[in-house]
C-alpha positions as CSV (number, residue, x, y, z in Angstrom):
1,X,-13.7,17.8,-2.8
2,X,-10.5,19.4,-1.1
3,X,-7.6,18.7,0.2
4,X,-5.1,20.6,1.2
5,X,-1.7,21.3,3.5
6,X,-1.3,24.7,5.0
7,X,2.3,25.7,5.7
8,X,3.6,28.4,8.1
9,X,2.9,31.0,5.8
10,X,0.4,33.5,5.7
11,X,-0.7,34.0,9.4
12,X,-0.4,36.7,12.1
13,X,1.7,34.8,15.2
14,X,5.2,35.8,16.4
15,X,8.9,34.4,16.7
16,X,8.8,30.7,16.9
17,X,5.1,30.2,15.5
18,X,5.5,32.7,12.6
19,X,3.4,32.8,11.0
20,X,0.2,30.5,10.2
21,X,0.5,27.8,13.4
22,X,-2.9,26.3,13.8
23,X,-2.1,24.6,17.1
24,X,-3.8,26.2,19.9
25,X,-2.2,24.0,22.4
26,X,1.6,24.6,21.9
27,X,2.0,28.7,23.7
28,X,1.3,30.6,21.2
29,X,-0.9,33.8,21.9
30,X,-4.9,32.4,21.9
31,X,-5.6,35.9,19.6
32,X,-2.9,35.2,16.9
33,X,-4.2,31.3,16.9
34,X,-8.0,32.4,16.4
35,X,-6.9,34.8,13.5
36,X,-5.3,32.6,11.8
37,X,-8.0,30.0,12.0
38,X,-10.6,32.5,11.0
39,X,-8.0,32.8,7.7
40,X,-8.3,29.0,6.6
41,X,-12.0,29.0,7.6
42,X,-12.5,31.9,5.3
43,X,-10.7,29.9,2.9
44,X,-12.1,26.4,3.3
45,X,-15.7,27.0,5.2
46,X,-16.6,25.9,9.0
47,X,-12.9,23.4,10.3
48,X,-13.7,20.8,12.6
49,X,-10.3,20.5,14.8
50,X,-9.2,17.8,17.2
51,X,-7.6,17.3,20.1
52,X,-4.3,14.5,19.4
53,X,-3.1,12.1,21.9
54,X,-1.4,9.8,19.5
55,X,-4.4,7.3,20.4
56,X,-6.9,5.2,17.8
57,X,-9.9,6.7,18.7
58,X,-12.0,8.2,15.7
59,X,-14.4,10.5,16.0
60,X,-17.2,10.9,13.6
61,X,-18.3,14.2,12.6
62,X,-22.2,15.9,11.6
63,X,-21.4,19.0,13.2
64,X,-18.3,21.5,13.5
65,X,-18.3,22.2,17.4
66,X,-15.6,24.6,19.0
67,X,-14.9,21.9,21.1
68,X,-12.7,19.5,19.9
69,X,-13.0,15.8,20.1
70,X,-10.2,14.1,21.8
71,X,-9.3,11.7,18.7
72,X,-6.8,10.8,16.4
73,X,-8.9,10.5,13.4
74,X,-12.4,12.5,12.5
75,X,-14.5,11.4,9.7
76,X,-17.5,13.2,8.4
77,X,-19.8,12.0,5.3
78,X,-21.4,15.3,5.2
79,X,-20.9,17.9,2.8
80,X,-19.4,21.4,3.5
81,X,-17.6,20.2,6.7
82,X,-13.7,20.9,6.5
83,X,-11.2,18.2,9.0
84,X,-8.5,19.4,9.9
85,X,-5.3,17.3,11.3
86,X,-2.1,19.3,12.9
87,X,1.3,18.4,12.9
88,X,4.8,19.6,13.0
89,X,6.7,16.3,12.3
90,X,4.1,13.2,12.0
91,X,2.2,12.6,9.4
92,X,-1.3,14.1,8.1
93,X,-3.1,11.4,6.3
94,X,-5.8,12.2,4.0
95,X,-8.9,9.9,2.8
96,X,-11.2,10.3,0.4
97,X,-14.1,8.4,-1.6
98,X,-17.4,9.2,-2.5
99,X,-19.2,8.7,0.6
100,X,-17.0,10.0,3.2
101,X,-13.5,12.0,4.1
102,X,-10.7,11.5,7.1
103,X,-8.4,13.0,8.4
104,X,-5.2,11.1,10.7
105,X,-2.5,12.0,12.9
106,X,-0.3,9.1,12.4
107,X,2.7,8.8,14.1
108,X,5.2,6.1,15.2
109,X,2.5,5.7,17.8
110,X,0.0,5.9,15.6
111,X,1.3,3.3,13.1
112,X,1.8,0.6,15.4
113,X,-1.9,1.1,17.0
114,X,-3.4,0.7,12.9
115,X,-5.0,4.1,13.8
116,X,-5.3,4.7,10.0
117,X,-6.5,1.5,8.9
118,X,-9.2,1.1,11.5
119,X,-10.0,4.6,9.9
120,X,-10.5,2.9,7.1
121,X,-12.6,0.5,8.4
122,X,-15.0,2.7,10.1
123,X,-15.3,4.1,6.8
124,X,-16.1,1.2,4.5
125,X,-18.5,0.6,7.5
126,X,-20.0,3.8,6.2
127,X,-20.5,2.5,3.2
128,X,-17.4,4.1,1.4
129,X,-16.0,1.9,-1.3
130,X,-13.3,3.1,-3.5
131,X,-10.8,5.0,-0.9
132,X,-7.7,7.0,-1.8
133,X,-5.0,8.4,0.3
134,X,-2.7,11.3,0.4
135,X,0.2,11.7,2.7
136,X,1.1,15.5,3.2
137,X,4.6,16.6,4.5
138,X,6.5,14.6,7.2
139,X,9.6,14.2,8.4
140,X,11.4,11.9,5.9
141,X,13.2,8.3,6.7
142,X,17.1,9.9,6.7
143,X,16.2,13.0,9.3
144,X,13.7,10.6,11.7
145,X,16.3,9.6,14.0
146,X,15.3,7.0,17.2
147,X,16.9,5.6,19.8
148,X,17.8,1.4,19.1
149,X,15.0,0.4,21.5
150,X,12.3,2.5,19.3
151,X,13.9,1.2,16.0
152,X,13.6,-2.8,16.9
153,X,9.8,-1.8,18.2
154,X,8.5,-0.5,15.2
155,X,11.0,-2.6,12.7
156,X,9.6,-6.0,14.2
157,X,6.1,-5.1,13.3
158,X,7.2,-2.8,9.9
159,X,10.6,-4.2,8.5
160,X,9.8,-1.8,5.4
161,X,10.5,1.5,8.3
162,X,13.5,0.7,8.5
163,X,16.0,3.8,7.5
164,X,19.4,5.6,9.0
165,X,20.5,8.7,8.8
166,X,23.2,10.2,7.0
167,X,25.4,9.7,9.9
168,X,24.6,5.8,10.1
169,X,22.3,6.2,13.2
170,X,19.3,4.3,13.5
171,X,16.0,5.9,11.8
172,X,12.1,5.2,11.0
173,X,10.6,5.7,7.3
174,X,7.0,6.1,8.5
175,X,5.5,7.4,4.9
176,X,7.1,4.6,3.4
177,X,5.7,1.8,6.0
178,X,2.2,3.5,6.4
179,X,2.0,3.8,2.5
180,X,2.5,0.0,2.0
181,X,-0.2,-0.8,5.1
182,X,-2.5,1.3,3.0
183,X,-2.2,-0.5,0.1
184,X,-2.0,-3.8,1.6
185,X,-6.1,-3.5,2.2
186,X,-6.6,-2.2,-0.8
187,X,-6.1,1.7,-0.8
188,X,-4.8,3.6,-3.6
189,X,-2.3,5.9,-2.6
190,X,-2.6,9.2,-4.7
191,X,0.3,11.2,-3.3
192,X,3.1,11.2,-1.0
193,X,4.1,14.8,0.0
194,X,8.4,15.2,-0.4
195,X,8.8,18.2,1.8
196,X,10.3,16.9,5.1
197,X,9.2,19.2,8.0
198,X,12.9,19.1,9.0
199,X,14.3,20.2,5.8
200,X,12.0,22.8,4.2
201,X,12.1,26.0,6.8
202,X,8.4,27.0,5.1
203,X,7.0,23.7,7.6
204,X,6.7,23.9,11.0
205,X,9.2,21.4,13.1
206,X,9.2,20.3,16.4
207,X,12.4,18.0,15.7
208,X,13.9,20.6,14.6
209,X,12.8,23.7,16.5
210,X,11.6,22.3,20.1
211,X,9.2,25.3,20.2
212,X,7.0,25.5,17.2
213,X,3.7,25.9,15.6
214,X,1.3,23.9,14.3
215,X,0.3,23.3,10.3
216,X,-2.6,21.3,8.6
217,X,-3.7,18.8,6.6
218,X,-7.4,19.5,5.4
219,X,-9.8,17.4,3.8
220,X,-14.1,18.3,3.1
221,X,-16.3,16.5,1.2
């Protein structure tokens, strides 16, 4: 079993994707991108990508395929097969058991369309039975600053969300509300990743940045 986050060390890409960005979608030269993918493949085996739109579909993987699947979510329960989910703010979920592995973009999007428990779901439908999670690094509750209208959205369907910043302005704990969702259906949440994407300059941040790259969560069977 593995899971792992990559950080933006250790690749080849320039300026504002030094050095390991993953994302192939976000600028960066297509060369430097494929290099550094070819590093964490030569690290972790054949990495099954996706293609995020902050949506709930789930994708269910037998085969890594260039192409990647337009999904929030990929599941495989076949050995050998790495997932990968990028991010530069939101948060890579990992889930494991026995029979099966996920990996989940979930953002405040993605929390309020259940993307990661109807992962969860699809999985026990798979016959996996004792599932654990593992949050990697996010932006944290006190540096995820939203506008009033965004704050009463997500607080009226996840009170426990509710954060500010340092300044008093409104702000959304998303680890903390997706970690209680979790455990409300009976996932046991491993680890919850401190580094904020905002405060530790070895993660990439699009909060912080604008122009960024792209790190990993990763997650094989």
């Amino acid at each position: 079993m593995l899971v792992t986050f990559t950080d933006r060390r250790g690749g080849v890409s320039q300026g504002a994707y030094s050095s390991l960005n993953l994302g192939d979608h976000v600028g960066d030269a297509s060369a430097d991108v494929l290099h550094n993918r070819q590093i964490i493949e030569a690290l972790h085996g054949p990495v099954q990508f996706m293609s995020q739109v902050h949506g709930d579909r789930i994708a269910v993987i037998e085969a890594t395929s260039k192409q990647a699947p337009t999904a929030d979510a990929l599941i495989t329960g076949i050995s050998g097969i790495t997932l990968a989910v990028m991010v530069a703010d939101f948060i890579p979920l990992i889930l494991t058991s026995h029979e099966a592995v996920a990996a989940v973009h979930v953002g405040r999007r993605g929390l309020l369309n259940q993307v990661a428990l109807k992962t969860v779901e699809v999985m026990r439908e798979m016959g996996a039975s004792e599932i654990s999670a593992t949050l990697g690094p996010a932006i944290c509750g006190s540096c995820y600053e939203v506008t009033a209208d965004i704050y009463r959205e997500v607080i009226t369907q996840y009170p426990l969300a509710d954060s500010r910043t340092s300044s008093g302005s409104f702000a959304l704990d998303l680890p903390k509300a997706l970690t209680a969702d979790l455990q409300s259906v009976g996932i046991s949440v491993k680890s919850v990743q401190s580094r904020c994407t905002i405060e530790d300059s070895d993660l990439f941040s699009y909060r912080r940045d604008g122009v960024t790259g792209r790190q990993a969560g990763l997650v094989r069977l």
